[in-house]
C-alpha positions as CSV (number, residue, x, y, z in Angstrom):
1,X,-7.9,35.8,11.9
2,X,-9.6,35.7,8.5
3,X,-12.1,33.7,9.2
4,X,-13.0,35.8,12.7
5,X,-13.8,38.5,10.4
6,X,-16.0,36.4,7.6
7,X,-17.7,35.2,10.4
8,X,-18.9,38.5,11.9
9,X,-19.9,39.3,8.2
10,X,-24.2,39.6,9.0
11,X,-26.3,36.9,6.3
12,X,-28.2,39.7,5.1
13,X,-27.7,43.3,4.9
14,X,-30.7,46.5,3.6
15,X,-29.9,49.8,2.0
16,X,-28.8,53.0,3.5
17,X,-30.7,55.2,1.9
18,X,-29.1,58.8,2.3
19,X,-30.7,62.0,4.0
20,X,-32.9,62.2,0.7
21,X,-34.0,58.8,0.8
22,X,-31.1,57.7,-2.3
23,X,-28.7,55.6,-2.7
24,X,-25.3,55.5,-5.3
25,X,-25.6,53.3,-7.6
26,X,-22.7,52.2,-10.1
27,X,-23.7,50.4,-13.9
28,X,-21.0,48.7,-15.0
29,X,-21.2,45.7,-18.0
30,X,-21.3,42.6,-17.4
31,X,-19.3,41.1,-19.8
32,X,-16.1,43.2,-19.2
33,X,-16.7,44.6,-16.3
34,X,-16.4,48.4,-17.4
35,X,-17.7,51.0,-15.1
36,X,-20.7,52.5,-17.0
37,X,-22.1,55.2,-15.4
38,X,-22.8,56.5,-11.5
39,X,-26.4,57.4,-10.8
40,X,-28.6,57.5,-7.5
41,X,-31.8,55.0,-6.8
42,X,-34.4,55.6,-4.3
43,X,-36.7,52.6,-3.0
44,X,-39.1,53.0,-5.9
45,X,-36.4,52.9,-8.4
46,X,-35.0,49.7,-7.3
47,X,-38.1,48.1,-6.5
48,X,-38.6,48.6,-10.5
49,X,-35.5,47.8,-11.7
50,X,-35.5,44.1,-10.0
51,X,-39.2,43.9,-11.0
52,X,-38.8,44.7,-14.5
53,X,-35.0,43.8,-15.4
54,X,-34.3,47.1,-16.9
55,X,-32.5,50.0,-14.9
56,X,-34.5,53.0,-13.5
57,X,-33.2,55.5,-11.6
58,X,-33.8,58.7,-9.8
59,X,-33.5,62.1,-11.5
60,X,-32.1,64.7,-8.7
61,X,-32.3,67.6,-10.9
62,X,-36.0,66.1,-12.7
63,X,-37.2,65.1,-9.1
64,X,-38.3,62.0,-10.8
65,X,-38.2,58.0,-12.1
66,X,-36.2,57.7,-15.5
67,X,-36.0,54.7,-17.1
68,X,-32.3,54.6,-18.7
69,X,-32.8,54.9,-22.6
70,X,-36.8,55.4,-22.5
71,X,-35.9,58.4,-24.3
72,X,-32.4,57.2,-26.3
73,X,-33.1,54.2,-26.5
74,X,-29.4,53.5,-24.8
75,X,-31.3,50.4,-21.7
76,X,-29.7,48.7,-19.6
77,X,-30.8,45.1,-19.0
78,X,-30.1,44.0,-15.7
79,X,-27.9,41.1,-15.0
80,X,-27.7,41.1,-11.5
81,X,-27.6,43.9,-8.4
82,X,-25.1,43.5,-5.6
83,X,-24.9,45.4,-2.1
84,X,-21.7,46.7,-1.0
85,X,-20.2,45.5,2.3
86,X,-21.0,48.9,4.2
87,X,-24.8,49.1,2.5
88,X,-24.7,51.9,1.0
89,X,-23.3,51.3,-2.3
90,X,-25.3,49.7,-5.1
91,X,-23.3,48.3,-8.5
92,X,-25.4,46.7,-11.0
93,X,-24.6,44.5,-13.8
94,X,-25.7,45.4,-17.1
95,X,-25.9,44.9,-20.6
96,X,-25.5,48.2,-22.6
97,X,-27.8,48.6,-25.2
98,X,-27.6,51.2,-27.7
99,X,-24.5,53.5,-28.4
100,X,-23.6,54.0,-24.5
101,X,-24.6,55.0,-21.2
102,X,-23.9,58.6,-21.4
103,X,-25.8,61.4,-22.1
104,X,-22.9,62.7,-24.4
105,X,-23.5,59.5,-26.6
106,X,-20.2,58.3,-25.3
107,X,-20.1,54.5,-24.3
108,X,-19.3,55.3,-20.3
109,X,-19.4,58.8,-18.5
110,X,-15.7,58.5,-17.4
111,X,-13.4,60.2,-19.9
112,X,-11.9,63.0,-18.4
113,X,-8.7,62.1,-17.4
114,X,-5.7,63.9,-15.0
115,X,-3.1,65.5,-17.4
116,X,-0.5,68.6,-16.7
117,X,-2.7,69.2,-13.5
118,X,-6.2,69.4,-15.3
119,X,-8.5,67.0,-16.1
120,X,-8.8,66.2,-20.1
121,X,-11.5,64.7,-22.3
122,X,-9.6,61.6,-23.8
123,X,-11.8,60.3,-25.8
124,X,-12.9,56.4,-26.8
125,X,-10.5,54.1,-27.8
C-alpha cells in the first residue's frame, strides 16, 4: 500500500504562490536542525536566494526585497531549499551568521512559550 502512494508522488512539483503572489517560507540551521525564523518569499525572492546563496525575502509590511542581515549583519547562507509535499511550504537550510535570526537579537523568533494559559517569553538557554 506504501508503495501505491510513493508511486503517485509527481517527479517534480512548482510553488503555490498565495493570493499575493508569496509563499511561507521556514529557516531553520542546518547543522541542528533548529527552526530559525518564518518569513514569506515571492518569485523574485527565491529566484535571488538560489542565485546568490544568501536568503532574501519579501517584506509585507516594507512592500519590498530584504536581504536577511544587509542591515544587521545576522545572513543566512543557504544550504539547500526544499518543497513541501503539498507545494506550498518552503524550509530552507541555513547557516546563521551573526547573533541570530531575529529582529530582537535573539538566536530564533520562537520563545514565547504556553504557561498558566498565556504565552511567556522564556528566554535562550
Amino acid at each position: 500500500m506504501m508503495s501505491d502512494i510513493l508511486s503517485n508522488t509527481p517527479d517534480t512539483l512548482s510553488p503555490k504562490w498565495n493570493e499575493q503572489g508569496l509563499i511561507p517560507v521556514i529557516a531553520q540551521e542546518a547543522d541542528t536542525g533548529e527552526v530559525l525564523m518564518l518569513a514569506w518569499m515571492n518569485a523574485e525572492a527565491l529566484a535571488k536566494t538560489l542565485e546568490t546563496g544568501e536568503a532574501v525575502y519579501w517584506s509585507r509590511s516594507r512592500q519590498s526585497l530584504w536581504r536577511k542581515g544587509a542591515t544587521s549583519g545576522n545572513t543566512q547562507t543557504l544550504v539547500g531549499a526544499c518543497l513541501d509535499c503539498d507545494g506550498d511550504t518552503l524550509l530552507l537550510q541555513v547557516k546563521q551568521q551573526g547573533d541570530g535570526a531575529c529582529h530582537t537579537g535573539r538566536r530564533t523568533c520562537f520563545f514565547y512559550h504556553p504557561e498558566d494559559g498565556t504565552w511567556r517569553l522564556r528566554e535562550d538557554n
